[in-house]
C-alpha positions in Angstrom: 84.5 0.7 -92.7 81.6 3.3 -93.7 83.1 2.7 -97.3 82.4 -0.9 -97.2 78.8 -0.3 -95.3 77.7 1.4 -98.3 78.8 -1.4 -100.5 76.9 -3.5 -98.7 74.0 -1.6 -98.6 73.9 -0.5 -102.0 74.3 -4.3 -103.3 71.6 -5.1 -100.9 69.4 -2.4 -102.6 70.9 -3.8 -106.3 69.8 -7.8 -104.9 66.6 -6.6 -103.8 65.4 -4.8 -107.4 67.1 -7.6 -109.5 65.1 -10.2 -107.2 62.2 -8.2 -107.5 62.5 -7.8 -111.1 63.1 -11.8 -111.5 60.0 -12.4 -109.5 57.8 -9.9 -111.0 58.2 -11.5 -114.8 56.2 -14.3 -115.7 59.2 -16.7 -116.0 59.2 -19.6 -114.9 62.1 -19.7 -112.2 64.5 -22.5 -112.2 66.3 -22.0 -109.0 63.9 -20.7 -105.7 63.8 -17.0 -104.1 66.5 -18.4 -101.3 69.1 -20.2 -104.2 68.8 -16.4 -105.8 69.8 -14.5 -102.6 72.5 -16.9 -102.0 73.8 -16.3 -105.5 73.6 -12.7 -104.9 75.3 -12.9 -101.9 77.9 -15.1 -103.0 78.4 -12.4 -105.7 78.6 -9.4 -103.0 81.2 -11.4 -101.1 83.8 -11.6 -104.1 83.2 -7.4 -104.6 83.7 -7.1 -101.3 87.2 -9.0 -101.2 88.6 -7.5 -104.3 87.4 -4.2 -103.2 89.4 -5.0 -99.6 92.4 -7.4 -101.0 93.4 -6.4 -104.4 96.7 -5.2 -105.2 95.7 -2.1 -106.6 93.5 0.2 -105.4 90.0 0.0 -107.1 86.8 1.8 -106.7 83.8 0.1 -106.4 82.4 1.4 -109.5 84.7 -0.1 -111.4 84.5 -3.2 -109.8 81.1 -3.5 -110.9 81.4 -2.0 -114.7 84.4 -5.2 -114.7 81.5 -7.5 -113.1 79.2 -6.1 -115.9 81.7 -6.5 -118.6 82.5 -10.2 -117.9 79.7 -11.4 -117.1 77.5 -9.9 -120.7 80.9 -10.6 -122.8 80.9 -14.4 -122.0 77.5 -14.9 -122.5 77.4 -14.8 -126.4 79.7 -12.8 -128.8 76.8 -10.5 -129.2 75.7 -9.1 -126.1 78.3 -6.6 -124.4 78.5 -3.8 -121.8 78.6 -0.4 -123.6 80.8 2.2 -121.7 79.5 5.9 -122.2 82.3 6.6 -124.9 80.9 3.0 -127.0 77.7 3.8 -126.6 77.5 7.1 -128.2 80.1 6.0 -130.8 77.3 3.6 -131.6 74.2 5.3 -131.8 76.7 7.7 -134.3 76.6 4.5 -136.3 73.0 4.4 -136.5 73.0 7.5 -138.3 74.7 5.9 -141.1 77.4 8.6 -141.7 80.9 8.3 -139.5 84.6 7.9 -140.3 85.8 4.5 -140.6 86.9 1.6 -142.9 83.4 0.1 -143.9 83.6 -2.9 -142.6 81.2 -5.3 -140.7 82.9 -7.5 -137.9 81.8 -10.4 -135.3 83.3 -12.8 -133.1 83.4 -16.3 -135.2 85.3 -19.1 -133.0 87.0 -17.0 -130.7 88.8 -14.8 -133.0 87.7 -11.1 -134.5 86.4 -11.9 -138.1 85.4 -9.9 -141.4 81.6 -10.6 -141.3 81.9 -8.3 -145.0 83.7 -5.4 -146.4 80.7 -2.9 -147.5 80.9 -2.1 -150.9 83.0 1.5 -152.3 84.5 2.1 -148.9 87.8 2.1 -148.0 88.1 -1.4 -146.3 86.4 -2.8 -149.7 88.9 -0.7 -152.0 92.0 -2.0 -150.0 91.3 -5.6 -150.7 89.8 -6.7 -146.9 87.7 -9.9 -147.7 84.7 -11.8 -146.1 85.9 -14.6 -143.5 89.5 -12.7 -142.7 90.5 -13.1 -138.9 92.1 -10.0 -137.8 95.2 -10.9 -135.7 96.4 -7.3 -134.7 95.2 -3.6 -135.3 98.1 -1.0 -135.3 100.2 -3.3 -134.5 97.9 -4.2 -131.0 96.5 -8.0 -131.0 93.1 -8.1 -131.4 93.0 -11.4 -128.6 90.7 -10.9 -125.8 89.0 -7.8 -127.2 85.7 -7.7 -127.7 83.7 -6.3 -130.8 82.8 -2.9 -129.8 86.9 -2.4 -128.6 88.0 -3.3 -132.4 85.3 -0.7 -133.5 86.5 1.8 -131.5 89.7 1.5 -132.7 89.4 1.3 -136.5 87.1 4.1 -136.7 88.4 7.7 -136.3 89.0 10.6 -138.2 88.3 10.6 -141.8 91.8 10.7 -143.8 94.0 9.2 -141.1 95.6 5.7 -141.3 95.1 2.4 -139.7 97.3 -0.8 -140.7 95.7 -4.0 -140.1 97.2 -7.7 -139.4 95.6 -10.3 -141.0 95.0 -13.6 -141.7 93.5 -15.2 -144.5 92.6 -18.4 -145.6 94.6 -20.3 -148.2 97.6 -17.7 -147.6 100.5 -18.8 -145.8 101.9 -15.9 -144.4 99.6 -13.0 -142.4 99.2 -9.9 -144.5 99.4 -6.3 -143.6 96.7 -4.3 -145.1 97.0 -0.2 -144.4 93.6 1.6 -145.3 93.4 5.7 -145.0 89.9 6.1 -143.2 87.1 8.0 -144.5 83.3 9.5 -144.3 81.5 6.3 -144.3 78.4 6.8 -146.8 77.2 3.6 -148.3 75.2 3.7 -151.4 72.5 0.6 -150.8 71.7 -0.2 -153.9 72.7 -0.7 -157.2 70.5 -1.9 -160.2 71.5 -2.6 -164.0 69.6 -3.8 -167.0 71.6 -7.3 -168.5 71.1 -8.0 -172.1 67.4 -7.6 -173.1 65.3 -9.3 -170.4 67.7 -9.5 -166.8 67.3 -7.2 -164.4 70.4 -7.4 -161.6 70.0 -5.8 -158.4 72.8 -5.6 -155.5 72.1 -5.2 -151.8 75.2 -3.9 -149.9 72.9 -3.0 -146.7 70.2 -2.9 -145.4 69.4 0.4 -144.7 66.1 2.5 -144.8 66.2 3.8 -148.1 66.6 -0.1 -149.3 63.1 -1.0 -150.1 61.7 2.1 -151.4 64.8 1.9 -154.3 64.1 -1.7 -155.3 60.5 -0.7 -155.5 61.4 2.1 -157.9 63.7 -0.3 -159.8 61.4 -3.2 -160.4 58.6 -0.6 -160.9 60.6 1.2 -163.6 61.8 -2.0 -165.6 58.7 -4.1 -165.2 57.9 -3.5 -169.2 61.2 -5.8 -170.0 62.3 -7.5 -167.3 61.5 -11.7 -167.5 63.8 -12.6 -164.3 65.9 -10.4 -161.7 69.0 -11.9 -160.0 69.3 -10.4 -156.7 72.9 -10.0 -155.2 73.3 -10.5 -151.4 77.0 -11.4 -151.1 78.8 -9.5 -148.9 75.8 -7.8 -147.2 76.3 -7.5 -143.9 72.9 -6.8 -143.1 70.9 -4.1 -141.2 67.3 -2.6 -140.4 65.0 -6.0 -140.0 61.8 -3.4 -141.5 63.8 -3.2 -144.6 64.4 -7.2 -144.8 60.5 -7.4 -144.5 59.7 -5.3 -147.0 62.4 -6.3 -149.5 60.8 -10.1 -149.0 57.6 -8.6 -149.9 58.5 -7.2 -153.2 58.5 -11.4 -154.1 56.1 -12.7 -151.3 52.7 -11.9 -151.4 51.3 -12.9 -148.2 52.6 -15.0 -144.9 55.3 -14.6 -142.4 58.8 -13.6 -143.4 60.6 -13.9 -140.1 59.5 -14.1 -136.2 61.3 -13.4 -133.4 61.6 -16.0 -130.2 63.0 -15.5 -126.8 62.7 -16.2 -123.2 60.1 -13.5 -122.6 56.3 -14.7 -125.0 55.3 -10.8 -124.8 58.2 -10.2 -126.4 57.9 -12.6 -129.4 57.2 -11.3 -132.9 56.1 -12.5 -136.3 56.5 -9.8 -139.2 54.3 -10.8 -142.3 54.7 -9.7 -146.2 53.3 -6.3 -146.3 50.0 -7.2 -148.7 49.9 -3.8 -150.2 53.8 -3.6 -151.0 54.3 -4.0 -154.5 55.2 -7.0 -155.8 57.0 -9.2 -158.8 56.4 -12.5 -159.8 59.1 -13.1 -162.3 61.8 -15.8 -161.6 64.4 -15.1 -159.2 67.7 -16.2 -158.2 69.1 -14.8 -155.4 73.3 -15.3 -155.1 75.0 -15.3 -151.1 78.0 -16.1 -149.5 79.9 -16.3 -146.4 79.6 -12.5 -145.9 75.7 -12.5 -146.3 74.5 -12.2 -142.6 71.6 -11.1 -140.4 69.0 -9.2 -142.7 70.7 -10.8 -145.7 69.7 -14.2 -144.3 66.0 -13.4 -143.7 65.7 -12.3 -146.9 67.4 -15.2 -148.7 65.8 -18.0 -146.1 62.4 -16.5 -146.6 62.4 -17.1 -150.5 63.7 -20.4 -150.4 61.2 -21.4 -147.6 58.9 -20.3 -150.1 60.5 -21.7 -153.4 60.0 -18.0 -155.0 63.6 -18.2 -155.5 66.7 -20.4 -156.5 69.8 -19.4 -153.9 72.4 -19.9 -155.4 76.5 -19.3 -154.1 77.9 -20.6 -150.4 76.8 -21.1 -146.8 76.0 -17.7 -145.1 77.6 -16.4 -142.2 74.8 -17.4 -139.6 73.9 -14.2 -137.8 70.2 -15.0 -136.5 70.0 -13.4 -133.1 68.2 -10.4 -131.7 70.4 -7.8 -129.6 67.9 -5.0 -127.0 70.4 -1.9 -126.0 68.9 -0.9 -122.7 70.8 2.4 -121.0 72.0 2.4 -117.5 73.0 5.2 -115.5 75.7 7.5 -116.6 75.3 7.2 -120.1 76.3 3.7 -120.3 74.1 0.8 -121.5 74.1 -3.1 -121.6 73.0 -4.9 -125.3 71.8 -8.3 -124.3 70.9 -10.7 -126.7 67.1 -11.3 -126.4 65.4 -13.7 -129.1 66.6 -15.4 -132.2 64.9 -15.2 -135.5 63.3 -18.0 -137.3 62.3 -18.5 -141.1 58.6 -19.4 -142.4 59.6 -22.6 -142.2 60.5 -22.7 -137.8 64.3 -23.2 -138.6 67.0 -20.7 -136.7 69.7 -18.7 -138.7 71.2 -18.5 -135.4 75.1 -20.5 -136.0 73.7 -22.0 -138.8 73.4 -19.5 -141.9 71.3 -20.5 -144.8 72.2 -23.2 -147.2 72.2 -22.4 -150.9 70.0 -24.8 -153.3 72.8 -24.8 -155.4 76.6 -24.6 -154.6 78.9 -23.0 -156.4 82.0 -21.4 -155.1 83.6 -18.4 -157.1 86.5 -20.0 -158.3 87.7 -23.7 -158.9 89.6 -24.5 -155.6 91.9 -27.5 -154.8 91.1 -29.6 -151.9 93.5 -28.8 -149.1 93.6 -28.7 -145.8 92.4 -25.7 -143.8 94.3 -25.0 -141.0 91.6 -22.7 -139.9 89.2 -25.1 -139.3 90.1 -26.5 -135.8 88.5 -26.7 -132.2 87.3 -23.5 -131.0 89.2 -23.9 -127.6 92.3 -23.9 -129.5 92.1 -21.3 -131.6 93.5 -18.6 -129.2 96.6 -20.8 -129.0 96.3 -21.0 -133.2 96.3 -17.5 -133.3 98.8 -16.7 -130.5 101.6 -18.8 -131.8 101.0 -16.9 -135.2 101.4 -13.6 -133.5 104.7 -14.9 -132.3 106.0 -16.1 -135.4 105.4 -12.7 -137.5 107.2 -11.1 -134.7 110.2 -8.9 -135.6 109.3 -10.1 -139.4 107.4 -8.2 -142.1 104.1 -8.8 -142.7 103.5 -9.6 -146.7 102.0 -6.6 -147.8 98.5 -6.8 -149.8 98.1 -5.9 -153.3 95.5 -3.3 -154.0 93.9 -3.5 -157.1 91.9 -1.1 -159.0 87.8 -2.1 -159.3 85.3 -2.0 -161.9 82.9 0.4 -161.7 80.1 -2.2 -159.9 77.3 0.1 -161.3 78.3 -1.4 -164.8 77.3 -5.1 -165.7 78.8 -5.4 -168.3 79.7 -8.9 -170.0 83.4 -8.5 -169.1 82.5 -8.7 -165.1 80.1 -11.5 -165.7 82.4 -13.7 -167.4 84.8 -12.8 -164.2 82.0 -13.7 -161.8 81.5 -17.7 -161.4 78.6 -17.1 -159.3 77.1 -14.3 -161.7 77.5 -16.2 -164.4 76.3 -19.5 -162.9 73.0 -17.3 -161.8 72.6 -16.1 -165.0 72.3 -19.3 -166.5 70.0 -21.0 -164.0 67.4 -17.4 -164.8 67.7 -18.1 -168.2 66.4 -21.6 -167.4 63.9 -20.7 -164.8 62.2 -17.5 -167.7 62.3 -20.6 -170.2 60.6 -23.1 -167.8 58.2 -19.7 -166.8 56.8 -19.2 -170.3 
């Protein structure tokens, strides 16, 4: 009885800040002070019957990091409660060095997706690509868990090994891809002279040291360079500072992104930085389904602007804002707060960025993708493939050696449709120029 007195008064005291804090915002509030408290109570009445009726003991703490869990995990794939152990394994993230595959992953339809292998690491040496759905992770199915579970998973000590179930579309059977883990440093960006007059630069992050080496590159080949192709395919994305700046190496003036959510204090516009230097040779900028969040602005920006042609496939459509807020005991809720928006007012948000021109990187026949169904029954999807690889053999991928991506050479751009494609719409664009 005195246990379930102090739940009772301690959710009272939890009602009375979270009312307090509702009322205190300038919101405007849909539902009135007594609908709240009757939510609120509605809410202490279910803790209070799991707490007394549940099979299994459980502590009111838990009851309420469960509550949390639920209720930030179904409100978008994006916002998530962080257990003490998540959260410090993510602010180790931040510091851009930790053992892992290299890969960037989200929740697209239901189902744990490759967002995009980052460049020279592990997951991008073993062959993982852009848009695969992985169905288990040693062996464990990857149904139900959220993002930040997957993460904590796959990474781990550097030179240990992690096999990973996938699916891929256009392949019949799941394939089992084993990667040894490793120190995760990620070299940003890469630059190479092409022929006499191209300058090519690659993006495989956005990072803080991203716009102080493109500066240096376009600074250094600004004698000979007529038109730059810049290569966003596969960039996951990162720091939005860096986006912004990297905008204003081909934007003079105006706003590159702003940021829009429920709260108008909160709401941003970031401008091209006046001072930054800046080109004003042709550009085409090349993107796929792996180019999210920062990738995005960037690209969106320059077509809103016509200062560039973008050129490849539909991006991935990460345009959402996450705030990490810490709790008590180390733990800490990321909620998704805003969305960004391009010069021109329209959201990223689900919807990516659509190239000017289309061109895919290989000829591909027209077949059905059996991917491409309902969101509500992809679980199913996926479930009944779990059950048909059971007690058989994954096919096993085929690892192939890389080029040395530092190189472009003719050889890789006669290999690259989209490269190649770029190329020749530069060539026209330094023509039309003169």
């Amino acid at each position: 009885m005195i246990k379930k007195t102090k739940l009772i008064i301690g959710s009272f005291i939890v009602t009375t800040i979270f009312a307090g804090f509702l009322v205190s915002n300038t919101l405007e509030a849909k539902t009135s002070i007594t609908e709240r408290h009757s939510a609120f109570e509605k809410f202490i009445a279910v803790i209070n019957t799991v707490e007394k009726y549940y099979v299994d003991d459980i502590e009111v703490d838990e009851i309420i990091k469960k509550a949390l869990d639920g209720l930030l995990k179904n409100l978008d794939a994006h916002s998530s409660y962080l257990e003490p152990k998540a959260h410090s394994e993510m602010k180790i993230k931040t510091k851009g060095e930790f053992g892992g595959l290299g890969i960037t992953v989200g929740i697209r339809k239901g189902a744990l997706t490759v967002i995009a292998p980052i460049e020279g690491t592990p997951a991008d040496k073993a062959g993982m690509k852009s848009g695969d759905i992985i169905l288990r992770i040693n062996g464990k199915s990857s149904l139900g868990m959220t993002i930040d579970e997957a993460v904590g998973i796959m990474r781990g000590k550097p030179k240990t090994k992690i096999k990973l179930t996938i699916i891929r579309e256009n392949v019949d059977k799941p394939i089992e891809i084993e990667i040894v883990r490793d120190i995760i440093k990620i070299q940003s960006v890469y630059h190479k002279r092409y022929k006499d007059d191209i300058l090519y630069l690659r993006i495989t992050n956005f990072d803080k040291h991203v716009a102080p080496d493109l500066k240096k590159a376009i600074k250094k080949s600004k004698k000979w360079t007529k038109g730059i192709i810049l290569d966003l395919r596969n960039n996951p994305g990162g720091l939005l500072d860096q986006a912004v700046k990297t905008s204003s190496l081909f934007i003079d003036s105006g706003v590159i992104v702003s940021q829009k959510g429920k709260v108008k204090s909160e709401n941003r516009e970031y401008s091209a930085k006046g001072s930054y230097y800046s080109t004003d040779v042709p550009v085409v900028v090349l993107v796929n389904g792996g180019s999210a969040s920062a990738s995005e602005i960037v690209a969106g920006a320059l077509q809103d602007y016509k200062r560039a042609v973008i050129l490849g496939e539909k991006t991935f459509g990460k345009g959402s804002v996450q705030f990490v807020l810490p709790l008590t005991d180390g733990d800490a809720m990321r909620l998704t707060i805003a969305r960004y928006y391009l010069p021109s007012g329209r959201t990223i948000q689900a919807k990516g960025v659509t190239p000017d021109l289309l061109v895919r990187q290989a000829k591909i026949e027209e077949i059905k993708n059996e991917f491409e169904i309902k969101e509500a029954e992809l679980k199913d999807h996926l479930t009944a493939k779990l059950n048909e690889i059971e007690g058989k053999k994954p096919k096993k991928a085929k690892v192939k050696v890389k080029e040395d991506k530092t190189k472009l050479n003719q050889k890789r751009v006669d290999k690259d449709h989209q490269l190649k494609t770029g190329i020749n719409v530069l060539k026209a664009l330094i023509i039309t120029n003169k």
